[in-house]
PDB file with one MODEL, atoms N, CA, C and O in Angstrom:
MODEL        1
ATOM      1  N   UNK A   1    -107.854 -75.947  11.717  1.00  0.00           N
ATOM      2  CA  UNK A   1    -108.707 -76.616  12.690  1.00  0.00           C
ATOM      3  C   UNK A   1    -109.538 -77.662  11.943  1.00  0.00           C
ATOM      4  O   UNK A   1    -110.214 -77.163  11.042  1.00  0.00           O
ATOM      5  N   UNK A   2    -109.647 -78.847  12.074  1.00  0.00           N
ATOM      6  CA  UNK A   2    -110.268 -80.013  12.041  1.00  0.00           C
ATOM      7  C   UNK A   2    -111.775 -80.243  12.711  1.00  0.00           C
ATOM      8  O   UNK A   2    -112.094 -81.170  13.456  1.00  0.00           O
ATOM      9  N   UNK A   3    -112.427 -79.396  12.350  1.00  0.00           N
ATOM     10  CA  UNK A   3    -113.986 -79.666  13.487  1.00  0.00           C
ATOM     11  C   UNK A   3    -114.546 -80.561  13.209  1.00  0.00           C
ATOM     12  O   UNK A   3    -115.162 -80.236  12.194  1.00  0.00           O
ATOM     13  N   UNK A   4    -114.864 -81.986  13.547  1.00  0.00           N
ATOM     14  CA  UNK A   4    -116.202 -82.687  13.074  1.00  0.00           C
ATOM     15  C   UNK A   4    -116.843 -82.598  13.763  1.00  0.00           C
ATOM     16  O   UNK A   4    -116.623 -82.086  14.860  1.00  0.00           O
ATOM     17  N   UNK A   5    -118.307 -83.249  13.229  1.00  0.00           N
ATOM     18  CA  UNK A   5    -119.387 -82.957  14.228  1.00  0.00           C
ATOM     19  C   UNK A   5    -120.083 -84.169  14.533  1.00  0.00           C
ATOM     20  O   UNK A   5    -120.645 -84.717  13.584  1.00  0.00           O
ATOM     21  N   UNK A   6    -120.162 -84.709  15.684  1.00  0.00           N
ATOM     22  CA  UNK A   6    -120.683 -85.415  16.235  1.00  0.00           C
ATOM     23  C   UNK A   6    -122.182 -85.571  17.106  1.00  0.00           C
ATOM     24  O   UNK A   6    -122.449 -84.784  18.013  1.00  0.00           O
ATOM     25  N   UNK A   7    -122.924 -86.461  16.787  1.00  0.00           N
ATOM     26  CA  UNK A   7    -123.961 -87.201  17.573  1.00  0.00           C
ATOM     27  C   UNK A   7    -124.090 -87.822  18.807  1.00  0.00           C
ATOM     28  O   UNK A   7    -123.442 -88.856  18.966  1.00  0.00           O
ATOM     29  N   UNK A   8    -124.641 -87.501  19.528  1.00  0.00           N
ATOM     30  CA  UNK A   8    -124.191 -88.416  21.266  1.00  0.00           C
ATOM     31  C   UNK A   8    -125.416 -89.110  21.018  1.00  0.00           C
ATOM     32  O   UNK A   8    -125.813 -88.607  19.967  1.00  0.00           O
ATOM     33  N   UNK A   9    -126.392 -90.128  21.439  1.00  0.00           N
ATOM     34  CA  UNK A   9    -127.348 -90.889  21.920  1.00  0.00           C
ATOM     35  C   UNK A   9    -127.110 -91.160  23.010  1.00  0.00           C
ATOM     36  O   UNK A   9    -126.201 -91.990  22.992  1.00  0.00           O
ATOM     37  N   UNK A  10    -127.492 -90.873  24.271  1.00  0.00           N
ATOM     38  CA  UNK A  10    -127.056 -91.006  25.399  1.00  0.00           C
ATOM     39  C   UNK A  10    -128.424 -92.147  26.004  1.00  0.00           C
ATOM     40  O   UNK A  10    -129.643 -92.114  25.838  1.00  0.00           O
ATOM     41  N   UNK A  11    -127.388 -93.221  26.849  1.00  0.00           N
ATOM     42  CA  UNK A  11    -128.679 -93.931  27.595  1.00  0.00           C
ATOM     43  C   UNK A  11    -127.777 -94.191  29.314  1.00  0.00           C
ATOM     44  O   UNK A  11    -126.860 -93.441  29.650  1.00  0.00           O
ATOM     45  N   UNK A  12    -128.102 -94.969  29.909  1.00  0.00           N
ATOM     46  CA  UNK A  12    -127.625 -95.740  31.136  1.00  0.00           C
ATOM     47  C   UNK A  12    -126.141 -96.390  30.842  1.00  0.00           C
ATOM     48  O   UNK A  12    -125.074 -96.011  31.325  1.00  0.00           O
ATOM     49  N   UNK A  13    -126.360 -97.463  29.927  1.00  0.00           N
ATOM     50  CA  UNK A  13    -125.327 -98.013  30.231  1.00  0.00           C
ATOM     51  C   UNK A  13    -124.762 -98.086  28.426  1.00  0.00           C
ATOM     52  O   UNK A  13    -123.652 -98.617  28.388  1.00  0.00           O
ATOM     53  N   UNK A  14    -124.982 -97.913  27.818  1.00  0.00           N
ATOM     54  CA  UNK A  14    -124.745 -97.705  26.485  1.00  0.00           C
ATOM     55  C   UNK A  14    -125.120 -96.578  25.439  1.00  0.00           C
ATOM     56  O   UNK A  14    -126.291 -96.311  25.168  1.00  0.00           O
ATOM     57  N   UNK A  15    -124.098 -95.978  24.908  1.00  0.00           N
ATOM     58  CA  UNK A  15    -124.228 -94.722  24.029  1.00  0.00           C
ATOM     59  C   UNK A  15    -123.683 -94.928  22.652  1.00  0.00           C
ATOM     60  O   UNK A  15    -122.698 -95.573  22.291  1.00  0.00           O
ATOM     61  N   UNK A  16    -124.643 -94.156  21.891  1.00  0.00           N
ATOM     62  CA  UNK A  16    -124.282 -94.562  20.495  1.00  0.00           C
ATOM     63  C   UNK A  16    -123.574 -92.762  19.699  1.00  0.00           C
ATOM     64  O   UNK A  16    -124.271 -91.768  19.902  1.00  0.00           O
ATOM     65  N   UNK A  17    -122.542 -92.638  19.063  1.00  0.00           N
ATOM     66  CA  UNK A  17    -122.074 -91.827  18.718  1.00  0.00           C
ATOM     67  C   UNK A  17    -122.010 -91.893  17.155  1.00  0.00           C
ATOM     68  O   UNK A  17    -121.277 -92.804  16.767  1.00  0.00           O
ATOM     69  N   UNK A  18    -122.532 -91.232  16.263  1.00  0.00           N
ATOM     70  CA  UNK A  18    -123.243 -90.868  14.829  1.00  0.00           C
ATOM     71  C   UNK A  18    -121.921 -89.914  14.473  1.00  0.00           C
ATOM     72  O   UNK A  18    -121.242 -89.221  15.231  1.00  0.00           O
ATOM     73  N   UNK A  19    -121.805 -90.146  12.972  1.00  0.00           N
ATOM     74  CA  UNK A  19    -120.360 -88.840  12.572  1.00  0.00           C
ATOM     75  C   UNK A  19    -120.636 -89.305  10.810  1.00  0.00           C
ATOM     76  O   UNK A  19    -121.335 -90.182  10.303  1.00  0.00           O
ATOM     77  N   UNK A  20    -119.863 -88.413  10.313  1.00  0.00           N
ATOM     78  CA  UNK A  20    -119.629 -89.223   8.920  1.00  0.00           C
ATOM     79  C   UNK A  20    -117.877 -88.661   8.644  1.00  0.00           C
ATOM     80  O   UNK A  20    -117.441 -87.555   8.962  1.00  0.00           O
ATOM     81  N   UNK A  21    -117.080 -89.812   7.957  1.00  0.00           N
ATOM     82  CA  UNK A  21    -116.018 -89.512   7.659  1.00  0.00           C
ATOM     83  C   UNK A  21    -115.826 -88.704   6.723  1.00  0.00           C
ATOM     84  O   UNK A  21    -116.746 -88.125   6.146  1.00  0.00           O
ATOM     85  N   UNK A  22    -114.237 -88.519   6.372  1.00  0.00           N
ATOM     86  CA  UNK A  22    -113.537 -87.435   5.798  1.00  0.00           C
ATOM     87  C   UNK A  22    -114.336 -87.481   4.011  1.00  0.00           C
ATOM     88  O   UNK A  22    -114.659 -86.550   3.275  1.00  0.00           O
ATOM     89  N   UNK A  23    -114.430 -89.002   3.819  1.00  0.00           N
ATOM     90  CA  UNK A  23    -114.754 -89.325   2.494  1.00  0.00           C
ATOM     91  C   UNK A  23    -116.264 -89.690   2.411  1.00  0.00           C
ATOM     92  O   UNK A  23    -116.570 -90.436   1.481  1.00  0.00           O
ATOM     93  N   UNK A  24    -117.459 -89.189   3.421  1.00  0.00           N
ATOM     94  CA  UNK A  24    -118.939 -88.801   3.451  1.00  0.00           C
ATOM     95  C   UNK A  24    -119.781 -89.818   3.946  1.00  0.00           C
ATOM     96  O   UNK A  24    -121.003 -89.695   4.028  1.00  0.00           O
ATOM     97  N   UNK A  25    -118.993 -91.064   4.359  1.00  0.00           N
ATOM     98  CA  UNK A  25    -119.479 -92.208   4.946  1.00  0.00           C
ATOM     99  C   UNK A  25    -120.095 -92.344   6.358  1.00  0.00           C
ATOM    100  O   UNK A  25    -119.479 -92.091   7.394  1.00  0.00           O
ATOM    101  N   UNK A  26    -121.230 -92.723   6.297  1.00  0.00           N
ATOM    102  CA  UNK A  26    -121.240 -92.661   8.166  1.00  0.00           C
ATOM    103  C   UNK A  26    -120.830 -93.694   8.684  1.00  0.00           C
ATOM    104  O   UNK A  26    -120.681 -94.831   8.236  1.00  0.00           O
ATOM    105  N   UNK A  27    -120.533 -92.960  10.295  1.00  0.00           N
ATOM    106  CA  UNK A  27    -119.790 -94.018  10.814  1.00  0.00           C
ATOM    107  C   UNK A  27    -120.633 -93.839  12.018  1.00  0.00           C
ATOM    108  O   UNK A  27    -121.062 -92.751  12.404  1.00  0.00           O
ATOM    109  N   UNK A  28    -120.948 -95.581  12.874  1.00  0.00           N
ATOM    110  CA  UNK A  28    -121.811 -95.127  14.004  1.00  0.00           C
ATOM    111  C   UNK A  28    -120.958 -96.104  15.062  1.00  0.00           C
ATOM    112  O   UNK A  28    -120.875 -97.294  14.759  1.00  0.00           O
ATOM    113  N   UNK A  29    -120.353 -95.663  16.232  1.00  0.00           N
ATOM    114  CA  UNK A  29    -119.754 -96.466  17.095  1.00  0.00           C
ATOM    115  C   UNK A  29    -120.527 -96.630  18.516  1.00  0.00           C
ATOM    116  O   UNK A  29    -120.638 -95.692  19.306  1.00  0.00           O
ATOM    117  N   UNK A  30    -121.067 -97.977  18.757  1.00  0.00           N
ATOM    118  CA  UNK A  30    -121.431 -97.916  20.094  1.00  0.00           C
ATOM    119  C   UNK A  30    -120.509 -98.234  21.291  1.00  0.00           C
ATOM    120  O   UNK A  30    -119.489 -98.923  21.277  1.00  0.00           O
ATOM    121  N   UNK A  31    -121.072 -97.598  22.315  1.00  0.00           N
ATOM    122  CA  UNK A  31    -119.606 -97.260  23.322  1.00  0.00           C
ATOM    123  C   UNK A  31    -120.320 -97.943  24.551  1.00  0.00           C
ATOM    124  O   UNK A  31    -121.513 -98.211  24.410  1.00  0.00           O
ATOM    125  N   UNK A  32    -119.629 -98.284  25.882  1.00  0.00           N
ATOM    126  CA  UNK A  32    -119.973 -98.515  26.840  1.00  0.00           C
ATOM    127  C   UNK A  32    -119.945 -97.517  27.701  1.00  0.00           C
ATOM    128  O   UNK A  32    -119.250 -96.602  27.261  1.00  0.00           O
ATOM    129  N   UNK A  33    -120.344 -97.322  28.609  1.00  0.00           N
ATOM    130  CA  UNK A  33    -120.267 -95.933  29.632  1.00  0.00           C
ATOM    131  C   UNK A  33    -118.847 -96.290  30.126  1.00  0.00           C
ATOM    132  O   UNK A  33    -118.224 -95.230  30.069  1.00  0.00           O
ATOM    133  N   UNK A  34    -117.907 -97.412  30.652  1.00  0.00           N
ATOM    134  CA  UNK A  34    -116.818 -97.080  31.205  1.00  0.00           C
ATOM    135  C   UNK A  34    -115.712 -96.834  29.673  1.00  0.00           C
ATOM    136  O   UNK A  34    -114.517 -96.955  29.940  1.00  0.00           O
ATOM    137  N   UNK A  35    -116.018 -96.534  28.264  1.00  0.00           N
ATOM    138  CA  UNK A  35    -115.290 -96.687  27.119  1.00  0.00           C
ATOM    139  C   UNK A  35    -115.744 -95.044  26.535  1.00  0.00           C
ATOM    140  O   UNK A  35    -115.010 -94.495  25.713  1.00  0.00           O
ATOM    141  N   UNK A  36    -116.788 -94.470  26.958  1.00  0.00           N
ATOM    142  CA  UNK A  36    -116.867 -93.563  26.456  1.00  0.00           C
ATOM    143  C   UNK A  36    -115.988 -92.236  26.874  1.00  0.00           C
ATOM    144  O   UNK A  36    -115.436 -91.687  25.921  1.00  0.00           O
ATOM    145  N   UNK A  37    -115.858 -91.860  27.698  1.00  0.00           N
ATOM    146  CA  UNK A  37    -114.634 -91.182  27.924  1.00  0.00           C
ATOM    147  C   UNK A  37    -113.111 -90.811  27.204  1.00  0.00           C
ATOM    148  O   UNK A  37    -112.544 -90.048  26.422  1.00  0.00           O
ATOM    149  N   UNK A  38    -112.909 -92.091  28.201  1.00  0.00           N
ATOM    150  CA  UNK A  38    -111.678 -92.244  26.756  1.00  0.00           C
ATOM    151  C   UNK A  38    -111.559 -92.081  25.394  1.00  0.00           C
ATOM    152  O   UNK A  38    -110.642 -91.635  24.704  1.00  0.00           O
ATOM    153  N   UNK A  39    -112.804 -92.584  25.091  1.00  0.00           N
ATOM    154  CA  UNK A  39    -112.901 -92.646  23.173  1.00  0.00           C
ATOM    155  C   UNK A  39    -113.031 -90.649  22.968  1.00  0.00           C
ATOM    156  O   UNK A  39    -112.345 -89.917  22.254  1.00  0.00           O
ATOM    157  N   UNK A  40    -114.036 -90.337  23.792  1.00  0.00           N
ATOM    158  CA  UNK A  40    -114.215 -88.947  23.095  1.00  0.00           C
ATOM    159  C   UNK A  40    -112.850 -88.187  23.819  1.00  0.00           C
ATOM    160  O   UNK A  40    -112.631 -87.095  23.296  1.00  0.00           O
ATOM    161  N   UNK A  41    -112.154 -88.451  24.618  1.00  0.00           N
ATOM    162  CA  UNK A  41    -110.667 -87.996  24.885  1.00  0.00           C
ATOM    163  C   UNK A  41    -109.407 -87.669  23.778  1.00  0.00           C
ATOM    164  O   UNK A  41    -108.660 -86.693  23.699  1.00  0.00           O
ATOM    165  N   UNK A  42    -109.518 -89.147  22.803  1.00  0.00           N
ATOM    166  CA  UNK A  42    -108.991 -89.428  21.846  1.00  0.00           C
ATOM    167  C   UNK A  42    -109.566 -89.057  20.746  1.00  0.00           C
ATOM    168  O   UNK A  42    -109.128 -89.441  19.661  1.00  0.00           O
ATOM    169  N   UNK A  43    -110.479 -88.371  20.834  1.00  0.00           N
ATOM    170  CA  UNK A  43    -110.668 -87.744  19.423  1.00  0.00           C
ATOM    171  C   UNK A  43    -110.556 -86.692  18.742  1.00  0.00           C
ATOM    172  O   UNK A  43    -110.963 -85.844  19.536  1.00  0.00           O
ATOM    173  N   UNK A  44    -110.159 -85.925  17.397  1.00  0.00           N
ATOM    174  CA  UNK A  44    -110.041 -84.908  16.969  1.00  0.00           C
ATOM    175  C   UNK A  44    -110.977 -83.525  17.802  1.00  0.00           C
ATOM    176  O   UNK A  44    -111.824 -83.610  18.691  1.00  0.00           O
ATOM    177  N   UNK A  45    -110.678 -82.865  17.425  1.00  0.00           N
ATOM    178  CA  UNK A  45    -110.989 -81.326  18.314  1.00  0.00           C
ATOM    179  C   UNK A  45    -112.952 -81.531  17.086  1.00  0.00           C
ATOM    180  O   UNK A  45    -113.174 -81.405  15.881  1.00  0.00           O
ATOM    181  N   UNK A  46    -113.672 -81.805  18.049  1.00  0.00           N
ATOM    182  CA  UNK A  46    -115.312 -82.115  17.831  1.00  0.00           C
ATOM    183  C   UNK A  46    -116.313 -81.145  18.597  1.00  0.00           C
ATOM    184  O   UNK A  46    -116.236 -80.665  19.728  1.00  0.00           O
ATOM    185  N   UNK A  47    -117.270 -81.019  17.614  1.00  0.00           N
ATOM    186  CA  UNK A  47    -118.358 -80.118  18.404  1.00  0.00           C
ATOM    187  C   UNK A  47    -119.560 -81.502  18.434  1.00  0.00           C
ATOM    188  O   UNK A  47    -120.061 -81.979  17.415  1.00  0.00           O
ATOM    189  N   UNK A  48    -119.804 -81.902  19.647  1.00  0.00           N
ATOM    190  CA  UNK A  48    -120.622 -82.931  20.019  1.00  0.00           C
ATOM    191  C   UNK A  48    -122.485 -82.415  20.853  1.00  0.00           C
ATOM    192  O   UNK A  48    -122.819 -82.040  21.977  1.00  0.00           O
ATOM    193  N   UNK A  49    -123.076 -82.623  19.838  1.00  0.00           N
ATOM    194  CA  UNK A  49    -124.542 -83.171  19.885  1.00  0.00           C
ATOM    195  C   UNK A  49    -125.042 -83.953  20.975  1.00  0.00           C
ATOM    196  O   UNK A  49    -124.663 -85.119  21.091  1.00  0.00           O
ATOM    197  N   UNK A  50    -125.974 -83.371  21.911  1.00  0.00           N
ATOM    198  CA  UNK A  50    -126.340 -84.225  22.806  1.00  0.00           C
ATOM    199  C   UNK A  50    -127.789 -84.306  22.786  1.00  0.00           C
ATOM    200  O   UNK A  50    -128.429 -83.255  22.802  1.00  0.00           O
ATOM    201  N   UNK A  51    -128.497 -85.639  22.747  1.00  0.00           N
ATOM    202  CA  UNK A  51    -130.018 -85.145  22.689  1.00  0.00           C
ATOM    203  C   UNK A  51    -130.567 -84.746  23.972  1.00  0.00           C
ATOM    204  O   UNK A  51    -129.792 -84.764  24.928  1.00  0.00           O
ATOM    205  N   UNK A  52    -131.594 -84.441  24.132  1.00  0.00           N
ATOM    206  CA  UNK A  52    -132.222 -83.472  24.866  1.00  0.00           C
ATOM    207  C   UNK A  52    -133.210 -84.467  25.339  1.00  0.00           C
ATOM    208  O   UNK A  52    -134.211 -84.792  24.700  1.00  0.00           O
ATOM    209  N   UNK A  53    -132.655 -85.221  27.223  1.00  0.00           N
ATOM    210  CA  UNK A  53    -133.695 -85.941  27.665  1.00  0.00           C
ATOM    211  C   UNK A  53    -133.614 -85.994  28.842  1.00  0.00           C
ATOM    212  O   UNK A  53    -132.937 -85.069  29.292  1.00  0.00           O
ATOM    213  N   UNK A  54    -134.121 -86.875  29.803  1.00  0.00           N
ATOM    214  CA  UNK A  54    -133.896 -86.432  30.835  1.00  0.00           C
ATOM    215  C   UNK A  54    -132.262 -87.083  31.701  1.00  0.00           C
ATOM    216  O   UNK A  54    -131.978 -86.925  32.888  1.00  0.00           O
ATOM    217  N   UNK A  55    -131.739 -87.537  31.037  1.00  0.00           N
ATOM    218  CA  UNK A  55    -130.111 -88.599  30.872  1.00  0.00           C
ATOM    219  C   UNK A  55    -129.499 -87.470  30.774  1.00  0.00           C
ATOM    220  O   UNK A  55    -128.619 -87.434  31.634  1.00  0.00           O
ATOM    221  N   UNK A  56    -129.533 -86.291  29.997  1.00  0.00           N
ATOM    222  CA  UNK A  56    -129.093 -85.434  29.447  1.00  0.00           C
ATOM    223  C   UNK A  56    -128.448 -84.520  31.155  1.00  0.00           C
ATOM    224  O   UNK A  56    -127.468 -84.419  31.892  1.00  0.00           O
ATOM    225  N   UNK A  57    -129.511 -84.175  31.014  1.00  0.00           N
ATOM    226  CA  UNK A  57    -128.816 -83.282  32.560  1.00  0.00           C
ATOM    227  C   UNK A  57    -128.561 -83.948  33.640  1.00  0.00           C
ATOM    228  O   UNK A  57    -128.064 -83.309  34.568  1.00  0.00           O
ATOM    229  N   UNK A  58    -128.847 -85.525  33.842  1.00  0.00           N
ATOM    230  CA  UNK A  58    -127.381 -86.084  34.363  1.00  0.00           C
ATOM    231  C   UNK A  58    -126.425 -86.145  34.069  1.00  0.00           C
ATOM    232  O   UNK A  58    -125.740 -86.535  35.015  1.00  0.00           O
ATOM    233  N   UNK A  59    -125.750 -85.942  33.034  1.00  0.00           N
ATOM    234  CA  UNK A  59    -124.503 -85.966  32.136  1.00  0.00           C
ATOM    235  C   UNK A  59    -123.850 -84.988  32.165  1.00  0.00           C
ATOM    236  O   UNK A  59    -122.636 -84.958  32.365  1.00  0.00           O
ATOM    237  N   UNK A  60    -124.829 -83.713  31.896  1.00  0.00           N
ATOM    238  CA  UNK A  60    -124.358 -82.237  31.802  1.00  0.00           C
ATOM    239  C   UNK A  60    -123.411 -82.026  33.169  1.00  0.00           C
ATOM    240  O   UNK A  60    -122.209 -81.822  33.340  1.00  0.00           O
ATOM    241  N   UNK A  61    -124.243 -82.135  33.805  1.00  0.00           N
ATOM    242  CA  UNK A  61    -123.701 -81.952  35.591  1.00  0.00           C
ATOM    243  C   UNK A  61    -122.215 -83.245  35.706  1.00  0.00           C
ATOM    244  O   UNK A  61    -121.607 -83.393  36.766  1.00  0.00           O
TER     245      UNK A  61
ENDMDL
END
């Protein structure tokens, strides 16, 4: 199993996703709300970080 662990920054219309690669580098990709989906669809099997706001439990739901 491959776990990385990921960062969400969650806003309205733009989210920023925090990680560091295989070789210890971080990597920070900002996403659009209609791009984020897909991207975290396509990604390795991840345990993803969400901060804790009030965006948050719109999302959850």
């Amino acid at each position: 199993m491959n776990l990385n662990v990921v960062g969400l920054d969650i806003a309205k219309s733009i989210f920023h996703l925090y990680s560091h690669s295989t070789n210890g580098k971080p990597l920070k990709k900002k996403l659009k709300r209609t791009e984020l989906l897909a991207y975290i669809a396509n990604m390795p099997e991840s345990l993803i970080g969400i901060e804790a706001c009030g965006g948050a439990h719109y999302w959850a739901r």
